[in-house]
C-alpha positions in Angstrom: 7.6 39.6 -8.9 4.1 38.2 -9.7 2.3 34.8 -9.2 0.3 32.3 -11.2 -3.0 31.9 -11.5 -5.3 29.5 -9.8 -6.9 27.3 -11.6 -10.0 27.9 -11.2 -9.9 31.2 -11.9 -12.2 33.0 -14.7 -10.2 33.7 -17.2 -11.2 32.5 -20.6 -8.6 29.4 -21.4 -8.9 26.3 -23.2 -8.5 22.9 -22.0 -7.9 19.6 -23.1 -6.2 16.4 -22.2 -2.9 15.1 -24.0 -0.9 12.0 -23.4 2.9 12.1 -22.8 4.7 8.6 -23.7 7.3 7.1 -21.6 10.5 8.0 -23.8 13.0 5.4 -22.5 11.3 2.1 -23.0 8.6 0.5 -23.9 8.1 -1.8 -21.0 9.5 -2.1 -17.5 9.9 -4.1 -14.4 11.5 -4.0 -10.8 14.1 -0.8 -10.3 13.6 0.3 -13.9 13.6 4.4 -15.0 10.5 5.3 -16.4 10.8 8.9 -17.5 8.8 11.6 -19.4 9.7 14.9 -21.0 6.9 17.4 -20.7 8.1 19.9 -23.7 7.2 23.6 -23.3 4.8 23.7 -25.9 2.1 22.6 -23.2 2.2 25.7 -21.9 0.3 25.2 -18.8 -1.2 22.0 -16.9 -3.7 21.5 -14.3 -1.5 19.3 -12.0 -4.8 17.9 -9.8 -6.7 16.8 -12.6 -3.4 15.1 -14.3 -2.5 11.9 -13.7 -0.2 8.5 -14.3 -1.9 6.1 -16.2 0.0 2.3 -17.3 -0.8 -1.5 -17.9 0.7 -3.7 -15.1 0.5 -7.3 -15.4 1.5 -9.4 -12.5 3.6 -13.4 -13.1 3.5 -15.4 -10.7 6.7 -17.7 -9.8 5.5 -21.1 -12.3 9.0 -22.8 -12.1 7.4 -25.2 -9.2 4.7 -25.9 -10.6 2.4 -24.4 -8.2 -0.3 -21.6 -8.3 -2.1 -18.9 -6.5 -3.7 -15.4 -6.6 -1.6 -12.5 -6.1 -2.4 -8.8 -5.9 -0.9 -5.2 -5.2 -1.2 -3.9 -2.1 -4.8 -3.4 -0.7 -4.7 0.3 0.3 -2.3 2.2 -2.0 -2.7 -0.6 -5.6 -0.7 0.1 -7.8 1.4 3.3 -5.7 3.4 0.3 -4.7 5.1 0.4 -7.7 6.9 3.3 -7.4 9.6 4.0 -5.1 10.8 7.5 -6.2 9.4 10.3 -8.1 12.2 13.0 -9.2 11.0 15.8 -10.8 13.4 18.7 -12.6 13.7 21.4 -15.0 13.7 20.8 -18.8 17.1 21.1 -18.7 17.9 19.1 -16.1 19.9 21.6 -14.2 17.4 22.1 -11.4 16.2 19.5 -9.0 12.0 21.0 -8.3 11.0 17.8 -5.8 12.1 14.7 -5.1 10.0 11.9 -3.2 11.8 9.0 -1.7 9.8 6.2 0.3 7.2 6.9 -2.0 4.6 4.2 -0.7 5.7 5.4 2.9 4.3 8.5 2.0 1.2 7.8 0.0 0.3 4.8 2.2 0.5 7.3 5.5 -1.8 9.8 3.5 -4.6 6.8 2.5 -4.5 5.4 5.9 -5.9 8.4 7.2 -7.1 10.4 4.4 -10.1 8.4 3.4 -13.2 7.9 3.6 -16.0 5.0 2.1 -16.1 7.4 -1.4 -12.4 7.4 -1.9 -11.9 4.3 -1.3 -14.0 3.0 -3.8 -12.7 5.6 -6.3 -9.0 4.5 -5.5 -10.3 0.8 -6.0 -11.6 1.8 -9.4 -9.0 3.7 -10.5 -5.6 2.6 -8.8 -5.8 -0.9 -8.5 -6.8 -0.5 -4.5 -8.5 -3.7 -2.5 -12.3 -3.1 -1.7 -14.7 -5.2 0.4 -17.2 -7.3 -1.1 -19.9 -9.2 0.5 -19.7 -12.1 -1.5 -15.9 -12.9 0.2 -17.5 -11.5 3.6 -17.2 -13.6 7.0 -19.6 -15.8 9.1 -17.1 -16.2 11.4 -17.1 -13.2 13.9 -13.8 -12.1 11.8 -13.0 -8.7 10.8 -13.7 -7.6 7.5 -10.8 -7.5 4.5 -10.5 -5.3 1.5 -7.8 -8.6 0.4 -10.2 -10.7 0.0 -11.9 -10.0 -3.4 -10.7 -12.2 -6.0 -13.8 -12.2 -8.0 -13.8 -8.7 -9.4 -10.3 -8.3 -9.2 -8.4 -6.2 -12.1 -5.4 -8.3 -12.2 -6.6 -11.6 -13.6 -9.5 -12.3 -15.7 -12.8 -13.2 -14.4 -13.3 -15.9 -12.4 -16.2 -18.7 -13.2 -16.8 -22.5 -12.4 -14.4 -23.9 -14.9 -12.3 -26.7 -13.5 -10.9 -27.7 -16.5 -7.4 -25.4 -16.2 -5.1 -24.6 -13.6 -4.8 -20.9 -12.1 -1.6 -19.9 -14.8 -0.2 -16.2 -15.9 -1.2 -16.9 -19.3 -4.5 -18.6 -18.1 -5.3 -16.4 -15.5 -3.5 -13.2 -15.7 -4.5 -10.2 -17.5 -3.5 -6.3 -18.1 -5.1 -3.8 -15.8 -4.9 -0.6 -16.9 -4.1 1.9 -13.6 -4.8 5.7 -13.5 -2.7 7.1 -10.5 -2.7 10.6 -9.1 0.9 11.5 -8.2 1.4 12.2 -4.5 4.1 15.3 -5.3 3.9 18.9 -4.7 3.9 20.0 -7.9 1.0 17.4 -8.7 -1.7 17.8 -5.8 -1.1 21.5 -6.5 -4.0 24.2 -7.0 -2.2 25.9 -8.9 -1.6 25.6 -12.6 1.8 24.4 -13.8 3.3 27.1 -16.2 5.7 24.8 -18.1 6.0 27.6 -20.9 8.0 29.3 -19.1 9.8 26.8 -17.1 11.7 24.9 -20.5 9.2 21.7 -19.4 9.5 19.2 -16.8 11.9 16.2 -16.8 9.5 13.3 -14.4 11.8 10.2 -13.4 9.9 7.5 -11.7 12.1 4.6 -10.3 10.0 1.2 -9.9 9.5 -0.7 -6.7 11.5 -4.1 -5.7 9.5 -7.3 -6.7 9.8 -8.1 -2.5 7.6 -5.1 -1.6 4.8 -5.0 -3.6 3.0 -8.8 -3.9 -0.3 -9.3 -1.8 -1.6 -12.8 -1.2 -5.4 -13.0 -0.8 -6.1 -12.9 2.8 -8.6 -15.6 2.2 -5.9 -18.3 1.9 -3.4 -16.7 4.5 -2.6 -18.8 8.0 -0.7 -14.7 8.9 -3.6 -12.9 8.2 -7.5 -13.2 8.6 -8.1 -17.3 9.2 -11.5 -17.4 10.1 -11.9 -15.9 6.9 -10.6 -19.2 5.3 -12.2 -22.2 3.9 -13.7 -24.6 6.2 -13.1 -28.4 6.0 -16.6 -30.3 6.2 -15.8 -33.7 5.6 -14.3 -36.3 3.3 -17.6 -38.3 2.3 -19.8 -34.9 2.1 -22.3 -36.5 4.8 -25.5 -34.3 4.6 -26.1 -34.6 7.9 -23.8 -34.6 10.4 -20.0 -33.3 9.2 -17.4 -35.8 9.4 -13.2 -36.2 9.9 -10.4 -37.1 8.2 -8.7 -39.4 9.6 -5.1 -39.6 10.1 -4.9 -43.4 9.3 -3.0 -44.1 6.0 -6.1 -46.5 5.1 -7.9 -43.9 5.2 -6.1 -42.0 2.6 -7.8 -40.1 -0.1 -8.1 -38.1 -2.6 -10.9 -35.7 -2.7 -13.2 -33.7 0.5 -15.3 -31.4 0.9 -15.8 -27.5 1.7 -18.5 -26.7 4.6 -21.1 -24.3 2.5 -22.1 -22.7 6.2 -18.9 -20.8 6.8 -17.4 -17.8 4.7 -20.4 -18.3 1.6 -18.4 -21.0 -0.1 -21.4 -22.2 -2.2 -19.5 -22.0 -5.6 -16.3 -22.3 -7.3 -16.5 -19.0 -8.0 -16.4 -17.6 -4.3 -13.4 -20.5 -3.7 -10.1 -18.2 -2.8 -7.9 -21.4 -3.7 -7.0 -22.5 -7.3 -6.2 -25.4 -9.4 -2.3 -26.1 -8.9 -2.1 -24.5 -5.6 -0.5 -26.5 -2.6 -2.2 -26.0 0.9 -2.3 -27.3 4.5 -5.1 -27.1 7.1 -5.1 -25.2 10.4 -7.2 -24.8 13.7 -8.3 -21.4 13.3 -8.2 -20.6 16.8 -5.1 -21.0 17.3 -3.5 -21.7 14.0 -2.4 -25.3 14.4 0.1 -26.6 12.1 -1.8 -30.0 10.4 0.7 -31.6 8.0 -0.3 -33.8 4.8 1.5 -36.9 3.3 1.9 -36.5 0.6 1.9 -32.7 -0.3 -1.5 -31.8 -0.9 -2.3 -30.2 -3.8 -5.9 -29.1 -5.7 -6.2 -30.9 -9.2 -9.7 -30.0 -9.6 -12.7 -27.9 -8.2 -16.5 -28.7 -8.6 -19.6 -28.3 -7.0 -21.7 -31.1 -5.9 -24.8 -31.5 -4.4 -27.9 -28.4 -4.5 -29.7 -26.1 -2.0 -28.3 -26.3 1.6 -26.6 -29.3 0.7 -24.4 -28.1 -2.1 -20.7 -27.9 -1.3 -17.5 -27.3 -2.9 -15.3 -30.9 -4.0 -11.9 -30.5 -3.8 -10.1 -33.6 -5.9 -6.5 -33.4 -5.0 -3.5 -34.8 -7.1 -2.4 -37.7 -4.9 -4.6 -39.7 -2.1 -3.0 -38.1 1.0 -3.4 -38.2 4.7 -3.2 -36.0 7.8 -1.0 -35.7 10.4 -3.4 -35.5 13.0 -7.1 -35.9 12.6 -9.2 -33.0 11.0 -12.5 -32.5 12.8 -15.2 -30.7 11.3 -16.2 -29.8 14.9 -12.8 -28.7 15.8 -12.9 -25.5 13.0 -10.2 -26.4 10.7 -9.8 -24.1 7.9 -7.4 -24.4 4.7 -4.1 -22.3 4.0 -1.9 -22.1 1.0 1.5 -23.1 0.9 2.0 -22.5 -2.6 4.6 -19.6 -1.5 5.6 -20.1 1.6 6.8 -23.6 0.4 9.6 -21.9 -1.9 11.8 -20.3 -0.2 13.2 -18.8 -3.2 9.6 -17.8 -4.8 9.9 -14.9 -7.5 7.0 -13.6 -8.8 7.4 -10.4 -11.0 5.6 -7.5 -12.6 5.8 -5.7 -16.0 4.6 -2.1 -16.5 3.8 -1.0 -20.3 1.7 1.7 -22.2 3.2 4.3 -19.7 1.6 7.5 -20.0 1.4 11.2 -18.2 -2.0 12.4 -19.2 -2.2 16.5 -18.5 -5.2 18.2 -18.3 -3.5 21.1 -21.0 -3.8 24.7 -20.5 -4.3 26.5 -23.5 -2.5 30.0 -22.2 -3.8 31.9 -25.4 -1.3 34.1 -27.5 -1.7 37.4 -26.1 -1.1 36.1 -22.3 1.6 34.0 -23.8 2.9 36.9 -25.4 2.4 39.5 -22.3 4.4 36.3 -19.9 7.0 36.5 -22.6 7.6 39.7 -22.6 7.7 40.0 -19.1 10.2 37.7 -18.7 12.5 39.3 -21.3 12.3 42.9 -19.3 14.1 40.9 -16.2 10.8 40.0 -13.9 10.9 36.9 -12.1 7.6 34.7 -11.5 7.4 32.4 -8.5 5.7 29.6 -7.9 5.1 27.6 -4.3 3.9 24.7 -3.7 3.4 22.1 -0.9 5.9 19.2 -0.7 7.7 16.7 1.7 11.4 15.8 2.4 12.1 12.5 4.2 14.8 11.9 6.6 16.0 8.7 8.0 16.9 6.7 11.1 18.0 3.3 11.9 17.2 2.1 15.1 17.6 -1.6 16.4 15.2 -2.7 18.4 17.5 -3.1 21.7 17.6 0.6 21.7 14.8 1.3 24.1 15.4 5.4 24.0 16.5 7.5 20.3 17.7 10.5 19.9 16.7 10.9 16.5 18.2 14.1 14.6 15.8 15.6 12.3 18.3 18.1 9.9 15.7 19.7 8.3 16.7 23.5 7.5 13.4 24.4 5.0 12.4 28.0 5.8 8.6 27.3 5.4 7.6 24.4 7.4 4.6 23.2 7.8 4.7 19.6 9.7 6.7 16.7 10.9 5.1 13.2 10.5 7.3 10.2 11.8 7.0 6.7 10.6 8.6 4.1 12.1 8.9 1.3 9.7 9.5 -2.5 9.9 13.3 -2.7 8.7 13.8 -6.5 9.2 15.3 -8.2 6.0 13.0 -11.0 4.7 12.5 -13.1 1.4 10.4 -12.6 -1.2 8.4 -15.8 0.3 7.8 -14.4 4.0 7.4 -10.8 3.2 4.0 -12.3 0.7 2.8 -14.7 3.5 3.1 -12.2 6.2 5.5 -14.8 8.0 7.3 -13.1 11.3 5.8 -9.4 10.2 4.2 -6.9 12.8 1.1 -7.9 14.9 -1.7 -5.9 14.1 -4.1 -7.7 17.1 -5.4 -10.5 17.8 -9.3 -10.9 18.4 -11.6 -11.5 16.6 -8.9 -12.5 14.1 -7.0 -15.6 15.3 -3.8 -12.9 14.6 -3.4 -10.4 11.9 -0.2 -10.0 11.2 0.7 -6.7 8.8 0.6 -7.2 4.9 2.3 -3.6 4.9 5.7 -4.1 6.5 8.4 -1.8 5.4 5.8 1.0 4.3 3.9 0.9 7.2 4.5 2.0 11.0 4.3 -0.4 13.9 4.2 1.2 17.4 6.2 -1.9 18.8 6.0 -1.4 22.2 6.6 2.6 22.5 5.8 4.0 25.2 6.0 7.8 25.2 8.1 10.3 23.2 8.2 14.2 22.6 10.1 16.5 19.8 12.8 19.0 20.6 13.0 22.1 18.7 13.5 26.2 19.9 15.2 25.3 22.9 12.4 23.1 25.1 10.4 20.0 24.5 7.4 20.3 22.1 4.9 19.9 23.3 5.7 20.8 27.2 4.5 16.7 28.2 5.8 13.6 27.2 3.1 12.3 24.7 1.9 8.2 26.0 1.3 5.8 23.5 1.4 3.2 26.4 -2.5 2.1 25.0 -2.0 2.3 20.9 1.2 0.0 21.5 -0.8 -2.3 23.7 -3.8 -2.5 21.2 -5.9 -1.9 24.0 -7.5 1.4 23.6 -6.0 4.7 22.1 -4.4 7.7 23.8 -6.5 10.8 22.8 -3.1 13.7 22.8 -1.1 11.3 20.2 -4.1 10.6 18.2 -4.7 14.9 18.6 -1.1 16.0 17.8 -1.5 13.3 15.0 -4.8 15.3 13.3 -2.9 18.9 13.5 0.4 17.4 11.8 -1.8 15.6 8.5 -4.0 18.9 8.6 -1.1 21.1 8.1 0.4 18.4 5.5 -2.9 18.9 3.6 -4.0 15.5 4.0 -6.8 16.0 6.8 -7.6 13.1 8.7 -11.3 11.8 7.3 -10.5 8.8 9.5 -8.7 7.6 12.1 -9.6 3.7 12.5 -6.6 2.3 11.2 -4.2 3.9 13.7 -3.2 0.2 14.4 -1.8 -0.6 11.0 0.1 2.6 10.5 1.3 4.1 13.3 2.7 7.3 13.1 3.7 10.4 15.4 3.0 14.1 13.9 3.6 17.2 14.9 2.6 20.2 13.2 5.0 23.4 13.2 2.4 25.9 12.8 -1.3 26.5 12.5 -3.6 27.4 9.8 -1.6 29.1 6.9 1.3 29.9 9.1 5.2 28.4 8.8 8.4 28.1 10.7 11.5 28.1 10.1 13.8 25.7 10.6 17.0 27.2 9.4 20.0 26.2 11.8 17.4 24.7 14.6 18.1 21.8 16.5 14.9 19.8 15.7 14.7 16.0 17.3 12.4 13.3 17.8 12.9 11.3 21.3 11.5 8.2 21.8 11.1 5.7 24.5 10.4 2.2 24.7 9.6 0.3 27.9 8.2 -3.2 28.5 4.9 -4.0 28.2 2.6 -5.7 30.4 0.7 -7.1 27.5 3.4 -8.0 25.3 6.8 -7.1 26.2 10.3 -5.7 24.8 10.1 -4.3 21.6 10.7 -7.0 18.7 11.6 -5.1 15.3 14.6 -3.3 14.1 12.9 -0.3 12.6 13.5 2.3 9.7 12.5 5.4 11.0 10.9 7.7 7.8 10.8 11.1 9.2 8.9 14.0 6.4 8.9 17.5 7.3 6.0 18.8 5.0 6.8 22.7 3.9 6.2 25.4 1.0 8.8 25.3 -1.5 9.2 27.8 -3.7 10.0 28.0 -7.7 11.8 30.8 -8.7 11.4 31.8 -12.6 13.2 34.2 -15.0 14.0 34.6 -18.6 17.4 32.5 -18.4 17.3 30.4 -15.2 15.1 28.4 -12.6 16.1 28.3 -9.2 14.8 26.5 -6.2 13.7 28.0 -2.4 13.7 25.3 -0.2 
């Protein structure tokens, strides 16, 4: 038996890149097969510096009429569009790996394993949200990474023109995504000796339309409000700020935008477009403020120069409000473009789909002396690092779970637990944010998640432990009585958390966003050690209690449980067989 070579081993080989084509299709959308067929006349491939690369452009729901800026998700980009990643033999007679609750999984390892450097490289490269100051707050608000519709990759540049409205063939472009693949056999160090192994068959299954839209948060009433445009006044008074009054006489069509807050001194940094519908809201506390009729933004311009210059907004219809807007009283703007259609159905196509290797070029008498081994009956192995997901439903009534992890890999490494947000919602809420997990509060008027169903929420847990070799693991009950209260953190969860992403090589660089991905980790060994979990008993129990700050736990939850471990490739002359 022998192993492969590392990659970045000295031995005299020549590299290059090559492009694999999609061979089922030239385009595809929601749950769609997008597959490849790495022949074995690559040889060898460096799987690290290898990569996904595709065209997405996004369509937003047009048969109301209305508009407004979507995006992919802030953190992961364009992961989100994948749901499962199958990889197996040439042949197809071997199943290598198989990743299921793909964004789960990638979004756990980018919450967490980051840093200000990969961020901007996954903003570059994968569609990912990034902070700009020209969308940045004066408003004591947190700062958003969904907020940057000026340099965004999925619609085209943004300028002063008020002539159009915000449209997908107006306003929507191609972006072209390059996209590491979060598999074993890809975040390997190891080269990938597909000579030998009859190639690689690599089935991706695309993401549901529901899970993967972002609204910007700059137009959100769910997410960051006092990020949102501030009402000023209806006669753009350049002294003191005015009101609209609710009175129908005093009806009208056009107001203005307060330059002071939020840097809205141009059309340019305005998150709203032509064609989208909107209300306006206290953002202290969110107050519903309802228009007659609908409003809706016909035009944008700006009016007025130096301190004095303000965004008009000239609305389709003279309107009124419900109850009068102050300028004093901090009313901001919020789309209802989506949350207004209940049965709004944006979409997403994919083309250009393309596996780019970095190719090893094995040479003919290596080639020759692997060949020849294989003939005389050796066998080559090759491990790698991977992750199996297990599932468990739990409704939130159920304050304690017993939940059954059935793992039986004899080379584990980790556990990491993610309890997910299972509740069903439309297409329409799950964009807006409407009824999903509260992140906190302050200084946010409430940040509700933008990430349910790939995301964990603590929801009210209060302590929990594993079960494995007989006793509880660790010997205490772990608290998370602070995390779930988004008060403070508790230092052992946060610890136990570090070992498990350390031993599912995705070290924690980061541990600030603990809030909007909650997970629990445990790792099974240290350093290069493993364990095996052949015929063990291994179980997660939780335990939910009431909380002084918030209560009973409020979310039926989808618990995605991966047990990180070596897996092992077995290779002779006429088969491939799979250690797991």
């Amino acid at each position: 038996m022998s192993g492969f070579f590392v990659a970045d081993n000295k031995i005299p080989l020549k590299e290059s890149y090559v492009a694999i084509p999609s061979q089922n299709g030239l385009s595809y959308n929601a749950q769609k097969l997008i597959e490849f067929y790495i022949p074995p006349n690559i040889d060898a491939f460096k799987p690290k510096n290898s990569y996904l690369q595709f065209d997405v452009e996004l369509s937003q729901d047009e048969s109301a009429g209305l508009s407004t800026r979507l995006q992919l998700d802030e953190l992961i980009g364009g992961q989100i569009l994948i749901d499962t990643i199958r990889i197996h033999s040439g042949d197809k007679t071997e199943l290598l790996e198989e990743i299921r609750h793909y964004p789960v999984h990638v979004a756990t390892k980018y919450a967490y394993h980051s840093n200000p450097s990969l961020k901007n490289l996954r903003a570059i490269n994968e569609g990912a949200g990034i902070y700009i100051p020209d969308t940045r707050g004066t408003e004591g608000t947190t700062k958003s990474n969904l907020a940057n519709h000026k340099f965004s990759p999925y619609y085209k540049s943004v300028n002063a023109s008020t002539a159009a409205a915000f449209t997908n063939e107006s306003a929507y472009g191609r972006a072209k995504l390059k996209l590491p693949l979060h598999t074993g056999l890809f975040q390997n160090d190891r080269v990938v000796p597909v000579g030998l192994m009859n190639g690689l068959f690599v089935t991706i299954l695309t993401s549901e339309n529901k899970r993967v839209f972002r609204q910007l948060d700059t137009v959100s009433l769910n997410r960051r409000l006092p990020l949102n445009p501030f009402f000023h006044s209806v006669d753009n008074n350049t002294g003191v700020p005015g009101a609209w009054p609710v009175a129908s006489s005093a009806s009208t069509n056009k107001f203005y935008i307060s330059a002071g807050e939020n840097n809205q001194f141009e059309v340019a940094n305005f998150p709203f477009v032509v064609g989208e519908t909107f209300k306006m809201a206290k953002y202290t506390d969110s107050t519903d403020n309802v228009f007659t009729p609908v409003a809706k933004i016909a035009s944008l311009a700006e009016v007025g120069a130096g301190v004095n210059k303000r965004i008009e907004v000239t609305l389709t219809a003279s309107c009124n409000p419900a109850t009068e807007i102050l300028s004093t009283g901090g009313y901001v703007m919020y789309s209802t473009t989506v949350s207004s259609n209940a049965t709004y159905a944006p979409s997403y196509e994919i083309s250009n789909a393309e596996l780019i290797l970095n190719k090893i070029d094995m040479g003919a008498q290596a080639r020759a002396e692997a060949q020849k081994d294989m003939r005389e009956g050796k066998m080559m192995v090759y491990d790698f690092l991977t992750t199996q997901v297990y599932n468990y439903s739990q409704l939130k009534g159920d304050r304690v779970a017993n939940i059954g992890i059935p793992a039986n890999h004899q080379r584990a490494k980790s556990i990491v637990c993610i309890p997910t947000d299972a509740g069903v919602r439309s297409v329409s809420d799950s964009i807006t944010c409407t009824g999903t997990y509260e992140i906190h509060g302050a200084p946010d008027t409430k940040l509700l998640s933008s990430q349910s169903g790939i995301a964990g929420i603590s929801d009210e847990l209060t302590e929990y432990f594993f079960f494995y070799d007989g006793r509880n693991q660790p010997s205490l009950n772990v608290n998370t009585t602070k995390v779930s209260s988004k008060t403070s953190i508790d230092a052992i969860h946060l610890l136990e958390l570090d070992k498990a992403l350390a031993q599912a090589d995705m070290p924690a660089l980061q541990m600030s966003r603990f809030n909007e991905n909650f997970c629990i980790g445990r790792a099974l060994s240290l350093n290069n050690g493993v364990y095996d979990m052949r015929g063990k008993d291994c179980r997660l129990n939780v335990l939910y209690q009431n909380s002084a700050a918030s209560g009973a736990p409020g979310f039926d939850k989808l618990w995605c449980n991966f047990v990180y471990h070596i897996r092992r490739i077995n290779i002779r002359a006429d088969s491939i067989q799979v250690e797991v």
